[in-house]
C-alpha positions in Angstrom: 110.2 71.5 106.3 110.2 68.6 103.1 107.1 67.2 102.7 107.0 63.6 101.9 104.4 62.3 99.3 102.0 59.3 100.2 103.3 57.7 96.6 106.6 57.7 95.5 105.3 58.7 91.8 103.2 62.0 93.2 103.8 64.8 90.7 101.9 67.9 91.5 101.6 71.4 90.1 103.5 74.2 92.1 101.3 77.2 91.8 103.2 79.2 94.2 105.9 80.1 91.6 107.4 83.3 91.1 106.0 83.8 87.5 102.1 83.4 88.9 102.5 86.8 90.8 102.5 89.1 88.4 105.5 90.4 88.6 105.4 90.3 92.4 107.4 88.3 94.9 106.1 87.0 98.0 108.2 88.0 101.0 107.2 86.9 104.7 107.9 89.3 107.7 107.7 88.1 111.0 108.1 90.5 114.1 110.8 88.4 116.9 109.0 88.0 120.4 106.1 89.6 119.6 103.2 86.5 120.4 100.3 89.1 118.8 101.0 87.5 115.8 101.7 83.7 115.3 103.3 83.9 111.8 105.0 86.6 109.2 102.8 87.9 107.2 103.2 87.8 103.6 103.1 90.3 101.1 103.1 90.5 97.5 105.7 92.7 97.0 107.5 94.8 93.7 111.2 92.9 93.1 112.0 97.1 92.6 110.3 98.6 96.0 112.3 100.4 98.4 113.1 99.0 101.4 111.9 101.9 102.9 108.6 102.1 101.5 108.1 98.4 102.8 109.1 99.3 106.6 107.0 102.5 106.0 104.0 102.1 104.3 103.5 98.1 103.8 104.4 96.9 107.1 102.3 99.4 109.2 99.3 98.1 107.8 100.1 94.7 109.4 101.9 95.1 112.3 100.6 99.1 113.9 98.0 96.8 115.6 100.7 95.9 118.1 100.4 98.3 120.7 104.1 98.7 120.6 104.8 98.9 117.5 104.9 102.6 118.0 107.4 102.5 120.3 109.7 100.8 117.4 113.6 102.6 117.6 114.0 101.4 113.6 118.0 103.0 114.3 118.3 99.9 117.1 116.3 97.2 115.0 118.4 94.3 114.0 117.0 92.2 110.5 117.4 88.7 109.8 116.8 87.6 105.9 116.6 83.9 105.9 117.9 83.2 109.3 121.7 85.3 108.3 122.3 88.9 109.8 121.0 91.6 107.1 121.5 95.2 107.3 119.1 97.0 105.0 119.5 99.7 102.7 116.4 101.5 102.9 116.8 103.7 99.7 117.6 100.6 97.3 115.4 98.1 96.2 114.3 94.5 97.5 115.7 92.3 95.0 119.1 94.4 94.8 119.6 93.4 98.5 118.8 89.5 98.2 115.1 89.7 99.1 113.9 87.3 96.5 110.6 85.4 95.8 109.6 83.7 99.3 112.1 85.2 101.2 111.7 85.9 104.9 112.7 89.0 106.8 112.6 89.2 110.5 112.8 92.0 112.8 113.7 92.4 116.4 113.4 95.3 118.8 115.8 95.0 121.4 114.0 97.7 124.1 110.6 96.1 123.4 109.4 92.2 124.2 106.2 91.6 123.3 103.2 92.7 124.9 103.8 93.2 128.4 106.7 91.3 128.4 105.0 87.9 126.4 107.9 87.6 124.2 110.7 87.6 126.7 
């Protein structure tokens, strides 16, 4: 969504600029019709990490709260990145796959919809 400035002449500082993370990237993952959690979570993320390693290690720590997010089929989960289809490659790395600074991934799980059915 733009943002319009009160004055015409505003000038401010972006600090949320890919060379203030160290070199990290922020990427947002939202979970599709699951209502538990009203926004993706952002992570500061290695340009270099596996695909993998984020579905297995980073995004548990967010997301295993769900009480069906045990139940996840990963082999029937479709991705979005930045709203177009995206197929992961779980052995290469994020940037080599388009997942730049800001990016945002999101998940669905076709067999589950939310808790007790909230996200249909």
């Amino acid at each position: 969504m733009p943002v319009k400035a009160i004055t015409p002449d505003y000038r401010g500082q972006v600090r949320d600029t890919l060379a203030n993370f160290h070199g990290n990237q922020i990427v947002y993952v939202g979970w599709d019709h699951h209502l538990m959690f009203c926004a993706p979570f952002a992570y500061a993320l290695l340009p270099t990490m596996p695909f993998k390693t984020l579905r297995d290690e980073v995004m548990p720590e967010a997301f295993s709260l769900h009480p069906e997010y045990a139940a996840i089929d990963w082999n029937k989960t479709t991705w979005l990145l930045n709203g177009q289809a995206f197929t992961p490659d779980l052995e290469k790395g994020l940037a080599e796959q388009g997942i730049d600074h800001k990016s945002v991934l999101r998940f669905q799980t076709p067999d589950l919809k939310g808790y007790q059915g909230a996200g249909v």
